[in-house]
Every structure is written in structure tokens, then in C-alpha cells.
PDB file with SEQRES, HELIX, SHEET and CRYST1 records, atoms N, CA, C and O in Angstrom:
SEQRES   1 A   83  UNK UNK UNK UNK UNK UNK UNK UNK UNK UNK UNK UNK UNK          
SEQRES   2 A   83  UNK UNK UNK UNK UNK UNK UNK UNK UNK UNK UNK UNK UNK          
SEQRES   3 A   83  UNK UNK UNK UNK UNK UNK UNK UNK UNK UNK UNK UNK UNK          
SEQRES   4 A   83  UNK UNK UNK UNK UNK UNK UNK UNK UNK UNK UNK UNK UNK          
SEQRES   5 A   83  UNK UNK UNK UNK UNK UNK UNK UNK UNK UNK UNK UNK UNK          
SEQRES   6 A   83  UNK UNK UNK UNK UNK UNK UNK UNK UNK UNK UNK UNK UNK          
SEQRES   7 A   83  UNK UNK UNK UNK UNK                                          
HELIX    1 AA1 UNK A   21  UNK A   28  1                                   8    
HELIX    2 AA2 UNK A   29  UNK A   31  5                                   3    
HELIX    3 AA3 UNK A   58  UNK A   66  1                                   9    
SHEET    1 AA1 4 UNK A  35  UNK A  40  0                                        
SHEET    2 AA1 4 UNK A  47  UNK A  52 -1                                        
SHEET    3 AA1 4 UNK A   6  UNK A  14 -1                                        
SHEET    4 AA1 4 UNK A  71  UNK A  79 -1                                        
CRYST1    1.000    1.000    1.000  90.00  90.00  90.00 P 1           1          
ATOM      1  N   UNK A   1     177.067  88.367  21.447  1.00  0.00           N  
ATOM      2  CA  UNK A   1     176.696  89.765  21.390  1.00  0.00           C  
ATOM      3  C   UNK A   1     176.967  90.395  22.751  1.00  0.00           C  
ATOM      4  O   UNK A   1     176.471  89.955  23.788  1.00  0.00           O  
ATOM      5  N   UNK A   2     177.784  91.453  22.693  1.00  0.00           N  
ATOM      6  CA  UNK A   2     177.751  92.337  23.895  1.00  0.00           C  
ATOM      7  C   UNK A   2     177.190  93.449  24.119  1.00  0.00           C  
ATOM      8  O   UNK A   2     177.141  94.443  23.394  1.00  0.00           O  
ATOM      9  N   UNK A   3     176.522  93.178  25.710  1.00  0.00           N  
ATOM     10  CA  UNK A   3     175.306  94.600  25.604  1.00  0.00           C  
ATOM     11  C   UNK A   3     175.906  95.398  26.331  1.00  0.00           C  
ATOM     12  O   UNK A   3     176.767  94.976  27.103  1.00  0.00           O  
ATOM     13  N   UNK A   4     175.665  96.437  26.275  1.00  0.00           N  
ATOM     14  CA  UNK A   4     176.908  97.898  26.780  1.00  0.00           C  
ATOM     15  C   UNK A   4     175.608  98.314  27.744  1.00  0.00           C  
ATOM     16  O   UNK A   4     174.580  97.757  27.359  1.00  0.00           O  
ATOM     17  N   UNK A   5     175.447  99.080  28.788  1.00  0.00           N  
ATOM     18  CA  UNK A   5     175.216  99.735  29.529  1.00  0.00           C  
ATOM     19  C   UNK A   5     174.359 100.811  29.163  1.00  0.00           C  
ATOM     20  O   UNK A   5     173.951 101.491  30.105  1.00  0.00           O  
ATOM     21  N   UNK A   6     173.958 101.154  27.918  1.00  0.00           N  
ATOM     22  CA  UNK A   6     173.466 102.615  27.409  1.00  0.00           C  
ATOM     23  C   UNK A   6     171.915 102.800  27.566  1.00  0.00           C  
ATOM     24  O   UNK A   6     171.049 101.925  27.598  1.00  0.00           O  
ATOM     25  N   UNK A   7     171.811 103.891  27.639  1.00  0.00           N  
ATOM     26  CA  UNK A   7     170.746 104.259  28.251  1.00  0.00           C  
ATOM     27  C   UNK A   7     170.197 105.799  27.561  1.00  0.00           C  
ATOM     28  O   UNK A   7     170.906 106.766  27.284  1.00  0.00           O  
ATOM     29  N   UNK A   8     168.590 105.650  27.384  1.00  0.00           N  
ATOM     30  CA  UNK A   8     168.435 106.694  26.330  1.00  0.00           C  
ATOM     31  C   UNK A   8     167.837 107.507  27.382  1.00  0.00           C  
ATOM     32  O   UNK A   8     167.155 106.820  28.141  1.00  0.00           O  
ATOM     33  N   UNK A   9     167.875 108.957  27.724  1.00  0.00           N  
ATOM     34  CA  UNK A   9     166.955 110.208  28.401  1.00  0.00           C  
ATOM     35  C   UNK A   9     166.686 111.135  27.266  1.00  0.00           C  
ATOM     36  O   UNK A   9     167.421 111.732  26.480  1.00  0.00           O  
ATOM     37  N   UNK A  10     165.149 111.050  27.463  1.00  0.00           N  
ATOM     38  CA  UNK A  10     164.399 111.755  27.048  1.00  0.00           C  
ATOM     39  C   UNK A  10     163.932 113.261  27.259  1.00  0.00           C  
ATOM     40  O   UNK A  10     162.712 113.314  27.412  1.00  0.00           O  
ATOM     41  N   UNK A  11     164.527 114.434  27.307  1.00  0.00           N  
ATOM     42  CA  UNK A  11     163.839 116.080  28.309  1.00  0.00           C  
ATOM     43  C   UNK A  11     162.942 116.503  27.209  1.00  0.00           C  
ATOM     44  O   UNK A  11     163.166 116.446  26.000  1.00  0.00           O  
ATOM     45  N   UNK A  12     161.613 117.049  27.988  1.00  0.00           N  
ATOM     46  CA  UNK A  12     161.115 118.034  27.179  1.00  0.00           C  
ATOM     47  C   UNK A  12     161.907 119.131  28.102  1.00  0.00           C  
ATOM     48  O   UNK A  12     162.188 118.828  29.262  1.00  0.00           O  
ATOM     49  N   UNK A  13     162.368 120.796  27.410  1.00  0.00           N  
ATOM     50  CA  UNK A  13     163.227 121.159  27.518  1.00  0.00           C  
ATOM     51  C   UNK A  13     162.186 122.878  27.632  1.00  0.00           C  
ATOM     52  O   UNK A  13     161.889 123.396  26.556  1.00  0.00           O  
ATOM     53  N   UNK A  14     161.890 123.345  28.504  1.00  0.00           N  
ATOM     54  CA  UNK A  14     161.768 124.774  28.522  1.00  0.00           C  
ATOM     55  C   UNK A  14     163.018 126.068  28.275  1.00  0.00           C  
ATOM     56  O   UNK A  14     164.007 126.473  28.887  1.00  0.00           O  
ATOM     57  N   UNK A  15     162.332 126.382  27.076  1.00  0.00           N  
ATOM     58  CA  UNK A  15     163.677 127.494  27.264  1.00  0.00           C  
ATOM     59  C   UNK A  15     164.327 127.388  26.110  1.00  0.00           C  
ATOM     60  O   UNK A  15     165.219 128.149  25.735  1.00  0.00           O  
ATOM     61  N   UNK A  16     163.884 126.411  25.497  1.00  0.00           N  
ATOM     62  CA  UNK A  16     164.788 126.420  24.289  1.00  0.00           C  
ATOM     63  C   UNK A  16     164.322 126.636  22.565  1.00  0.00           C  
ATOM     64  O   UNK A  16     163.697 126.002  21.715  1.00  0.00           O  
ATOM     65  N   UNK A  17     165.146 128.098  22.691  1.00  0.00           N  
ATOM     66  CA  UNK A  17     163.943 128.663  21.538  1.00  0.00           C  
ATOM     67  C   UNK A  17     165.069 128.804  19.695  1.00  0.00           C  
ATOM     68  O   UNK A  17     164.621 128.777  18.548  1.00  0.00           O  
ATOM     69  N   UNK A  18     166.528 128.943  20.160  1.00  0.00           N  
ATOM     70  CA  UNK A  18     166.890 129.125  18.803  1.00  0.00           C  
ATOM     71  C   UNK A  18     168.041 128.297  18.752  1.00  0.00           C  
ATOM     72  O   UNK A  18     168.254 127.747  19.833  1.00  0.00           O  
ATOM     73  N   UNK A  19     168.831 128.032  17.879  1.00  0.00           N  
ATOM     74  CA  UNK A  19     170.194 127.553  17.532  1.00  0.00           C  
ATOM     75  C   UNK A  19     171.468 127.932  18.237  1.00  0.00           C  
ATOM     76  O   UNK A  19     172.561 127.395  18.056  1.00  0.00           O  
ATOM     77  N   UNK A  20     171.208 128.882  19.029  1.00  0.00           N  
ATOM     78  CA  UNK A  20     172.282 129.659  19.448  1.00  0.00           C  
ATOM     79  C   UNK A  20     171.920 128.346  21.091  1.00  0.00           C  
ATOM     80  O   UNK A  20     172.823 127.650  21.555  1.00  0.00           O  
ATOM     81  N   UNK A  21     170.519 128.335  21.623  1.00  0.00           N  
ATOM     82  CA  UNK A  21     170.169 127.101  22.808  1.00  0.00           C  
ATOM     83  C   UNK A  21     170.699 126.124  22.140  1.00  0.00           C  
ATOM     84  O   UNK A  21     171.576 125.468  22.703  1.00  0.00           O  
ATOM     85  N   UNK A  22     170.344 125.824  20.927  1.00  0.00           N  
ATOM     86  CA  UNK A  22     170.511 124.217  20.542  1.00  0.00           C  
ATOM     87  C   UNK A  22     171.950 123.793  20.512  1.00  0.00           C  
ATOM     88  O   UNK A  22     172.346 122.640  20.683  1.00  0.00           O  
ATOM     89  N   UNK A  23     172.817 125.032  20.235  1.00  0.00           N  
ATOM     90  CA  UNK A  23     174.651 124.102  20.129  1.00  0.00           C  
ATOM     91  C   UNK A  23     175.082 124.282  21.445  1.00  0.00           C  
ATOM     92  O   UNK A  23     176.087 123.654  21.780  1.00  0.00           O  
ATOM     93  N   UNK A  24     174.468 125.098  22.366  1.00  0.00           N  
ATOM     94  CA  UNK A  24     174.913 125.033  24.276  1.00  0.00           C  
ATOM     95  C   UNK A  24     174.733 124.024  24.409  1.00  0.00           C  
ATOM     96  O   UNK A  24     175.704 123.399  24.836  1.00  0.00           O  
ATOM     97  N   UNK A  25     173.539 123.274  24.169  1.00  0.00           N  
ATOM     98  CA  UNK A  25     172.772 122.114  25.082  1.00  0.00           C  
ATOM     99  C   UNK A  25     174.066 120.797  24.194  1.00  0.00           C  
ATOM    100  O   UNK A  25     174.880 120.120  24.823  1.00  0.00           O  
ATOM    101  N   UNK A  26     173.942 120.784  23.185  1.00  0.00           N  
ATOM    102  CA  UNK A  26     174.684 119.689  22.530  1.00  0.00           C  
ATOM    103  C   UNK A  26     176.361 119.875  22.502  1.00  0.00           C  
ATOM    104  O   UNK A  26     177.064 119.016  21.971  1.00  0.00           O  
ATOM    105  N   UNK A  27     176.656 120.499  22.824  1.00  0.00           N  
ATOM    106  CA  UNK A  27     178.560 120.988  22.928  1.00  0.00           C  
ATOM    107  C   UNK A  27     178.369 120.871  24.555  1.00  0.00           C  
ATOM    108  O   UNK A  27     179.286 120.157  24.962  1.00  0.00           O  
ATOM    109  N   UNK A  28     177.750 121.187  25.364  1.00  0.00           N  
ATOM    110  CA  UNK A  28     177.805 120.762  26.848  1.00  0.00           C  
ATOM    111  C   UNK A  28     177.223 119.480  27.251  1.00  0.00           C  
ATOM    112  O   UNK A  28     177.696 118.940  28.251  1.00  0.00           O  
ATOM    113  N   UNK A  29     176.488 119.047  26.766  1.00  0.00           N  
ATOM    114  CA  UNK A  29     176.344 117.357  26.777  1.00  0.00           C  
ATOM    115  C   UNK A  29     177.204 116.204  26.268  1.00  0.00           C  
ATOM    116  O   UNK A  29     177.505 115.113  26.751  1.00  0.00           O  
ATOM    117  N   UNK A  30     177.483 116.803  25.168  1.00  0.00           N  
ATOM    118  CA  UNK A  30     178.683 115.518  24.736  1.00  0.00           C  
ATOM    119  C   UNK A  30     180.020 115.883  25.043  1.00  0.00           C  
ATOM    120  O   UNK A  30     180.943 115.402  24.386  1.00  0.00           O  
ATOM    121  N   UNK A  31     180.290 116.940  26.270  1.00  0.00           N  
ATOM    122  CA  UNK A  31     181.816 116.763  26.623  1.00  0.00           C  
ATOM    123  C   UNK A  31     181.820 116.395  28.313  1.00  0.00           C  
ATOM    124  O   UNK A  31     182.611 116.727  29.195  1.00  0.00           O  
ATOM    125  N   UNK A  32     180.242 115.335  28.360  1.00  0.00           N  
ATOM    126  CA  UNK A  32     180.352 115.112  29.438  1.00  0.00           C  
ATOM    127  C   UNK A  32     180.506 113.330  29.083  1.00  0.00           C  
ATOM    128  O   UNK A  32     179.922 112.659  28.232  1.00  0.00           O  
ATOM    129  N   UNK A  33     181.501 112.943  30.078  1.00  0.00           N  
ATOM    130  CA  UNK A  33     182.186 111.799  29.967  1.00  0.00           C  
ATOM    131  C   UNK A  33     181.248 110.618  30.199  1.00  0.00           C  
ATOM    132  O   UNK A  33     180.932 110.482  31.381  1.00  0.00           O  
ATOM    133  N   UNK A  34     180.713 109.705  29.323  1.00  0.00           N  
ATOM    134  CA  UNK A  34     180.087 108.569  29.102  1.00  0.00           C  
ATOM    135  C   UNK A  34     178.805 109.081  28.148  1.00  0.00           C  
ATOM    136  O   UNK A  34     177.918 108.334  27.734  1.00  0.00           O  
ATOM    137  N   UNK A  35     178.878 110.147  27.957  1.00  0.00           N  
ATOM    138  CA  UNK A  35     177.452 110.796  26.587  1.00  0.00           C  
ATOM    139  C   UNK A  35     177.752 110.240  25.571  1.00  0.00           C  
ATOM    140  O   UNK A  35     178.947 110.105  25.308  1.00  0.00           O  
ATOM    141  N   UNK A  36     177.054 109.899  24.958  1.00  0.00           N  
ATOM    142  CA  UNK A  36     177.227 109.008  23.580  1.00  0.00           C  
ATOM    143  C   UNK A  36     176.783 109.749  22.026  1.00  0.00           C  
ATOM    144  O   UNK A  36     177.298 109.807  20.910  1.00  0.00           O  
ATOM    145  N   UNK A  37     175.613 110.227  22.629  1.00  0.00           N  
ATOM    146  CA  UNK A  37     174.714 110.917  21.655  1.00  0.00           C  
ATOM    147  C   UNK A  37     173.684 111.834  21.967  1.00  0.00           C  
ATOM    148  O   UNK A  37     172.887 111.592  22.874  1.00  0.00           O  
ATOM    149  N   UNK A  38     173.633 112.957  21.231  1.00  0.00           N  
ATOM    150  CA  UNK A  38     172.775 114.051  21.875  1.00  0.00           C  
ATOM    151  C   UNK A  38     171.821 114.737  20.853  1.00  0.00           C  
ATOM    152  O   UNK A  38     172.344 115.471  20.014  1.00  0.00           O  
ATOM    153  N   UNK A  39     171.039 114.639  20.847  1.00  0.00           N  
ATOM    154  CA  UNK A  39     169.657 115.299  19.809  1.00  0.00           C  
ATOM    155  C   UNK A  39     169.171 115.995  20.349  1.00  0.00           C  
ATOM    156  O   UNK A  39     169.024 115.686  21.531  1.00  0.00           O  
ATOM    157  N   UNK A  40     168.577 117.412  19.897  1.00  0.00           N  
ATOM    158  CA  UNK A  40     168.320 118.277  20.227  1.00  0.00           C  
ATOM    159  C   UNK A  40     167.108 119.304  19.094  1.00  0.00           C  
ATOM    160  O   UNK A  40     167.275 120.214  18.282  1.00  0.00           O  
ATOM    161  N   UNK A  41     166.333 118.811  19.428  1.00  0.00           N  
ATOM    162  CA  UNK A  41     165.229 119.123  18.663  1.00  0.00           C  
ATOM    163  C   UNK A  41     164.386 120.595  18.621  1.00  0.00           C  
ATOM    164  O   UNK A  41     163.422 120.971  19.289  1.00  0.00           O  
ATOM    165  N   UNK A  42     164.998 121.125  17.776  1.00  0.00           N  
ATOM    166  CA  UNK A  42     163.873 122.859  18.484  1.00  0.00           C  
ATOM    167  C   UNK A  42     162.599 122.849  18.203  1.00  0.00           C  
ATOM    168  O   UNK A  42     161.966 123.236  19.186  1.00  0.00           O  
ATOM    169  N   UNK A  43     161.934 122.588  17.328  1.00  0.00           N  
ATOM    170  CA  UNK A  43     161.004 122.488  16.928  1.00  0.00           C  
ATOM    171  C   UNK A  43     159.668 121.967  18.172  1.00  0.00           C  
ATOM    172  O   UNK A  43     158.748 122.623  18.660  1.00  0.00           O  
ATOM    173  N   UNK A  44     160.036 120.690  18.346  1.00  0.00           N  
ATOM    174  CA  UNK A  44     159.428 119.835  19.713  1.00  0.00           C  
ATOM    175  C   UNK A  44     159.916 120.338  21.231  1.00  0.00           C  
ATOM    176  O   UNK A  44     159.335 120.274  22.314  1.00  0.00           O  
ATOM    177  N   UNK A  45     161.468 120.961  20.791  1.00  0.00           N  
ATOM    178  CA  UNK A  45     161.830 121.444  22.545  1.00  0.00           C  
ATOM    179  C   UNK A  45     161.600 120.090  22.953  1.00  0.00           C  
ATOM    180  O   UNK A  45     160.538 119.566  23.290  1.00  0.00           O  
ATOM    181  N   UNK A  46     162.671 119.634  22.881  1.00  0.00           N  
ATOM    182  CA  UNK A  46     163.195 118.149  23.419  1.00  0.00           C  
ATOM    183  C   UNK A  46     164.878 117.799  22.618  1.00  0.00           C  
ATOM    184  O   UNK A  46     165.401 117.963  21.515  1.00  0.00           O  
ATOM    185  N   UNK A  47     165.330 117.111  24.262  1.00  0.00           N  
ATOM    186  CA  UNK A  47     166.437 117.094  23.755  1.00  0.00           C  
ATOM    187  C   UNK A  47     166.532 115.470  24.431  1.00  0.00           C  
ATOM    188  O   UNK A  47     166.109 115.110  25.530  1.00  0.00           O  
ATOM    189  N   UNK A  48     167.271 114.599  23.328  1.00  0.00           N  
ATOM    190  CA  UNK A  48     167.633 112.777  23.311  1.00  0.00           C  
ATOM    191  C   UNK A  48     168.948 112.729  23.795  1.00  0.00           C  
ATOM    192  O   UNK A  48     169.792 113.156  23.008  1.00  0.00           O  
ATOM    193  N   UNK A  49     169.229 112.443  24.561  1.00  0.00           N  
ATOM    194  CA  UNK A  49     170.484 111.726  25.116  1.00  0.00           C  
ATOM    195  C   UNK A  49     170.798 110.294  25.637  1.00  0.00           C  
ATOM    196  O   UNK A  49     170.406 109.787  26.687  1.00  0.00           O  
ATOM    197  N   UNK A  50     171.786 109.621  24.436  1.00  0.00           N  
ATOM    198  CA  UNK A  50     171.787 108.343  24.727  1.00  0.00           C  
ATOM    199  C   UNK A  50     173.258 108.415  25.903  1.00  0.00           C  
ATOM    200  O   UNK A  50     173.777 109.528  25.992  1.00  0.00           O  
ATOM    201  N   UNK A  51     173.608 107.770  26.383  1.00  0.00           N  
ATOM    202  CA  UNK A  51     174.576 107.773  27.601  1.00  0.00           C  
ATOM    203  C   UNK A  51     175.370 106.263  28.493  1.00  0.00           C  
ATOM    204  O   UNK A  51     174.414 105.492  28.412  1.00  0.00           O  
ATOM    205  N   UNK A  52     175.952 105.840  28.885  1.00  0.00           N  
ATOM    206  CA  UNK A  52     176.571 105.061  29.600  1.00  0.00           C  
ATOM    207  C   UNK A  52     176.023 105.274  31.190  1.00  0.00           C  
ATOM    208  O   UNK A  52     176.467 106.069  32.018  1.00  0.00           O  
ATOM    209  N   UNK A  53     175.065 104.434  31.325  1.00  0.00           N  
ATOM    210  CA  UNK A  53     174.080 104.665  32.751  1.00  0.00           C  
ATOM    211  C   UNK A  53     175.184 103.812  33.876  1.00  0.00           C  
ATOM    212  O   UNK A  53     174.956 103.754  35.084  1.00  0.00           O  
ATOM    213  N   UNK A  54     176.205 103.284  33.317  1.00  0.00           N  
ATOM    214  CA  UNK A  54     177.092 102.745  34.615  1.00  0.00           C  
ATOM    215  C   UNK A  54     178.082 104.019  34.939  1.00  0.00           C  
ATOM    216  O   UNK A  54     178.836 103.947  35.909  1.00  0.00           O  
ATOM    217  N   UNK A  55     178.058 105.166  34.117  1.00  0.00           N  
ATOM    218  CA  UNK A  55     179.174 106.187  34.473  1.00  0.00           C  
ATOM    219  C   UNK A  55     178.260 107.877  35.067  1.00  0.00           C  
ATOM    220  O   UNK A  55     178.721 108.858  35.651  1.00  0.00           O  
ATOM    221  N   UNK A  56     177.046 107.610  34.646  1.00  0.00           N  
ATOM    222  CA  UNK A  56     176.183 108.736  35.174  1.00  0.00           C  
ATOM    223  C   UNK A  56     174.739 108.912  34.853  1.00  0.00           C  
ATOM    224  O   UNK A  56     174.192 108.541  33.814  1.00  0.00           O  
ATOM    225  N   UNK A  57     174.303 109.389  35.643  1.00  0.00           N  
ATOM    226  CA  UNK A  57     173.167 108.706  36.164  1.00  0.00           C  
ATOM    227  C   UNK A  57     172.277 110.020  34.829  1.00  0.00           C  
ATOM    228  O   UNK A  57     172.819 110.951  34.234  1.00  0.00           O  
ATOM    229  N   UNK A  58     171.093 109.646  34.779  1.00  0.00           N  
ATOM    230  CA  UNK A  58     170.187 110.669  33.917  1.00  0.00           C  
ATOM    231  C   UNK A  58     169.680 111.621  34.449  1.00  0.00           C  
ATOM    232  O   UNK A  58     169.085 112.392  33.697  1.00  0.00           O  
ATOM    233  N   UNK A  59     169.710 111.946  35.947  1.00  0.00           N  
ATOM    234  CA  UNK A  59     169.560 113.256  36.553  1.00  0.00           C  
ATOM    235  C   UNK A  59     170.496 114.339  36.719  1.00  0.00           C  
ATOM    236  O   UNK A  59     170.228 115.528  36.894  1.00  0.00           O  
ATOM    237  N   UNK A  60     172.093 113.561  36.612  1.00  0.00           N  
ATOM    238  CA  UNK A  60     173.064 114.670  36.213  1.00  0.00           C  
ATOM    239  C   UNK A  60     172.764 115.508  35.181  1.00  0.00           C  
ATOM    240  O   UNK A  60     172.933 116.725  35.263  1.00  0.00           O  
ATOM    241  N   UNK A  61     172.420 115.070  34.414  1.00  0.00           N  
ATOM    242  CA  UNK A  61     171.743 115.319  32.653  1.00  0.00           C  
ATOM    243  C   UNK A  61     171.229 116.283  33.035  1.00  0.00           C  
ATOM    244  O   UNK A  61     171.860 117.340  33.049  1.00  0.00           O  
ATOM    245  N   UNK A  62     170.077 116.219  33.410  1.00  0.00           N  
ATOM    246  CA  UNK A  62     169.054 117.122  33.912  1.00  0.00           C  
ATOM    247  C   UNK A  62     169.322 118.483  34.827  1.00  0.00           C  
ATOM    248  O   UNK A  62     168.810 119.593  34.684  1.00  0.00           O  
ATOM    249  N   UNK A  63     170.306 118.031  35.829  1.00  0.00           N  
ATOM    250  CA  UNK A  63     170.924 119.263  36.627  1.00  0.00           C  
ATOM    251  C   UNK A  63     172.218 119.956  35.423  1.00  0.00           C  
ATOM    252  O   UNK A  63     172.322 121.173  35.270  1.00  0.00           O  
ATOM    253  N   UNK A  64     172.802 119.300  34.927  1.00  0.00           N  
ATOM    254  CA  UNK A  64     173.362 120.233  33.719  1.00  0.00           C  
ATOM    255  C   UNK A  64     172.705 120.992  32.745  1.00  0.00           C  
ATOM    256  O   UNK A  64     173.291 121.875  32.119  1.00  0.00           O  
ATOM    257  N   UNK A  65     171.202 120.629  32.529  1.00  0.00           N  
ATOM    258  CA  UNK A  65     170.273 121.397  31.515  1.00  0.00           C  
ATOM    259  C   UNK A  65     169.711 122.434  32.428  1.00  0.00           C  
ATOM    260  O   UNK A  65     169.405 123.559  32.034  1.00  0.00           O  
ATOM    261  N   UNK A  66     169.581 122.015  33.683  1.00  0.00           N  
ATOM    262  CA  UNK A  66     168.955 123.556  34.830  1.00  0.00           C  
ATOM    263  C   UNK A  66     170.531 124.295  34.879  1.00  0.00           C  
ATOM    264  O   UNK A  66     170.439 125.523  34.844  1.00  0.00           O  
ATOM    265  N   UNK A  67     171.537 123.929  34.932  1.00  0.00           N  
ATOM    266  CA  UNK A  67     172.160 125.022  35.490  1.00  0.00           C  
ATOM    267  C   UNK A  67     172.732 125.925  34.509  1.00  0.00           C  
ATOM    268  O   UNK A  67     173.379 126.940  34.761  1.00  0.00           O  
ATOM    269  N   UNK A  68     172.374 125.370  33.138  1.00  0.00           N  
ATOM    270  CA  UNK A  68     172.271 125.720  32.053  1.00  0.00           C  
ATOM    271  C   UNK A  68     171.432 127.222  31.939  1.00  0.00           C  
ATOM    272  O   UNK A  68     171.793 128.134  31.196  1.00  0.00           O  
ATOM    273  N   UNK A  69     170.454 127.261  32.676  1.00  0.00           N  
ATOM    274  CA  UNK A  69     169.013 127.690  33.009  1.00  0.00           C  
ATOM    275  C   UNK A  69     168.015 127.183  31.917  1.00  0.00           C  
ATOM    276  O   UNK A  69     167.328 128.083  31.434  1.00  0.00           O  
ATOM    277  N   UNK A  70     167.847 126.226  31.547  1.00  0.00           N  
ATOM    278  CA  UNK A  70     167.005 125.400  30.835  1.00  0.00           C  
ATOM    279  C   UNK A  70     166.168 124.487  31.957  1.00  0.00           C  
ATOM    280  O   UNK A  70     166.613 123.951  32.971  1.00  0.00           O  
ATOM    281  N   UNK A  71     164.837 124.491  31.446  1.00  0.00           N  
ATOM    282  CA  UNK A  71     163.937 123.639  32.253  1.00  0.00           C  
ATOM    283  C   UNK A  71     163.128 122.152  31.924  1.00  0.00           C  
ATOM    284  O   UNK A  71     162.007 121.835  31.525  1.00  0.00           O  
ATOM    285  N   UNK A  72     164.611 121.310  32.413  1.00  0.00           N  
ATOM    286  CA  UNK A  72     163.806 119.878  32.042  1.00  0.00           C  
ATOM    287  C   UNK A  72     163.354 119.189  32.765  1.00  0.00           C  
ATOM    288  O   UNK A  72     163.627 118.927  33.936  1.00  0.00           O  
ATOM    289  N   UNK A  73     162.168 118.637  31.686  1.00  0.00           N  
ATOM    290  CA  UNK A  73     161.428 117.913  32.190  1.00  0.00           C  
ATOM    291  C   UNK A  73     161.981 116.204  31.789  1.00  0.00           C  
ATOM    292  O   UNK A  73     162.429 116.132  30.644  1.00  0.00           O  
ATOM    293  N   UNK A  74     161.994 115.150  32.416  1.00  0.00           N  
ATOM    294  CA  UNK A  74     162.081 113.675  31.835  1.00  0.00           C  
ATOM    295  C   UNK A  74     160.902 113.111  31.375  1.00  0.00           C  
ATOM    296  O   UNK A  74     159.826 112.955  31.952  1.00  0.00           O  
ATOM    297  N   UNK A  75     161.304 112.792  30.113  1.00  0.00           N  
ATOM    298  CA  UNK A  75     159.651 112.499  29.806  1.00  0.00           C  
ATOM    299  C   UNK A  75     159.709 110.878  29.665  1.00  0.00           C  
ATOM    300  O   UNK A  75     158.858 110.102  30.099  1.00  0.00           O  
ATOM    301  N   UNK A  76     160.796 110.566  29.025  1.00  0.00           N  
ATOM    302  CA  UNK A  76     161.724 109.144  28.982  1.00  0.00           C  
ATOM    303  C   UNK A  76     162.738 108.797  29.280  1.00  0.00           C  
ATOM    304  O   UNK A  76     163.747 109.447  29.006  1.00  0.00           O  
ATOM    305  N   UNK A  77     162.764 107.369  30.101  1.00  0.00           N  
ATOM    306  CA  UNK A  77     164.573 106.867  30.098  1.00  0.00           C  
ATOM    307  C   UNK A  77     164.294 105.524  29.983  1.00  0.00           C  
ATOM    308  O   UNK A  77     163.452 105.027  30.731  1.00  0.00           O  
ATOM    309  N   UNK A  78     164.915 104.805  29.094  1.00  0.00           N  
ATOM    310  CA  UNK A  78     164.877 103.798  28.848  1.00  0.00           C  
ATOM    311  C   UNK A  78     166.470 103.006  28.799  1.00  0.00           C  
ATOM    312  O   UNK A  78     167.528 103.503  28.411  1.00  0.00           O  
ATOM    313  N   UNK A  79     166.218 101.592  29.341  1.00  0.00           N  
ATOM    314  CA  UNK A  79     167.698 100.657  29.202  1.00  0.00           C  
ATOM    315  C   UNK A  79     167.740 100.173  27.694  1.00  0.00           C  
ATOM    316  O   UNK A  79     166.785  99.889  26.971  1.00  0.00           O  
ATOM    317  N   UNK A  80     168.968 100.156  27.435  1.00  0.00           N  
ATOM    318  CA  UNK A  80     169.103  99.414  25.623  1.00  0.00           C  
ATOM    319  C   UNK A  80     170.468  98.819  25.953  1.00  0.00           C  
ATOM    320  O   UNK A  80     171.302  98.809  26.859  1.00  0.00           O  
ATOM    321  N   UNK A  81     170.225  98.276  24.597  1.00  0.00           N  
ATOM    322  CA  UNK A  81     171.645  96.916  24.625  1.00  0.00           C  
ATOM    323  C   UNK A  81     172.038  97.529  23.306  1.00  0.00           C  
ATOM    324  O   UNK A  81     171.479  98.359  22.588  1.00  0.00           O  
ATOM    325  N   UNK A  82     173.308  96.785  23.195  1.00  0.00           N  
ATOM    326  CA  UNK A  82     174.119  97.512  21.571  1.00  0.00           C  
ATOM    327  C   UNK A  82     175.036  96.225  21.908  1.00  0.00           C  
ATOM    328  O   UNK A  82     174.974  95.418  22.835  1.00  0.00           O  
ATOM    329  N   UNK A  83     176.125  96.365  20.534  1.00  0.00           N  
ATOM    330  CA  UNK A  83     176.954  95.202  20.409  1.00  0.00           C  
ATOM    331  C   UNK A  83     177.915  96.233  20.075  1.00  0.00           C  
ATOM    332  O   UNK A  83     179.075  95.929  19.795  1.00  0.00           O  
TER     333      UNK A  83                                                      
END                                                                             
């Protein structure tokens, strides 16, 4: 079994109130190089990003959701394995 590098970040996400936030945050996250997967929850205002933690770190994440002008918070980051 091979374990890949991926890594899940967790934001609670200020600022994010309709659909028109929710496809910014997810069309600008997954055309960033090693993003894997991006959830984006309006309801909770939280957004899941699974990622390649050997190509960027989970605070880039975070400075792309501020300069966004979105206000995240990390609530989780966790290491995972995959095959």
C-alpha cells in the first residue's frame, strides 16, 4: 500500500453567505496545484480541503481565503494516507 502525502484543512470561513462565495472559494482552490478536493459548505460556513502537504503548506490555503476577503479560521488539519 502506498501512502501519498495528503492532508485534510479544515476553515470555519467568515464571509461566506451565498453560492455566488461558494463557486469563488472552490474554482480558486482547486486550480491551486497539489488541491485534491474542496468542500464548501454554506450552511456550516466551512470549507474541507484535502491537499498534497509535500507541495503546500495549509496556511497558503488560508492566505488565499483572506485575500479572497474571506475570514478563516483553522479549525482542523489532519495527516491521512491513501493508496
Amino acid at each position: 500500500m502506498l501512502l501519498l502525502p495528503f492532508a485534510t484543512a479544515s476553515f470555519s470561513v467568515g464571509g461566506l453567505f451565498d453560492s455566488q462565495n461558494q463557486a469563488e472559494i472552490k474554482d480558486v482552490l482547486q486550480d491551486i496545484d497539489g488541491v485534491q478536493k474542496v468542500n464548501v459548505d454554506l450552511q456550516e460556513k466551512r470549507v474541507d480541503v484535502t491537499f498534497d502537504s509535500t507541495v503546500l503548506p495549509a496556511d497558503y490555503l488560508a492566505r488565499t481565503l483572506n485575500s479572497l476577503g474571506y475570514s478563516p479560521y483553522v479549525d482542523i488539519e489532519q495527516q491521512g494516507g491513501g493508496c
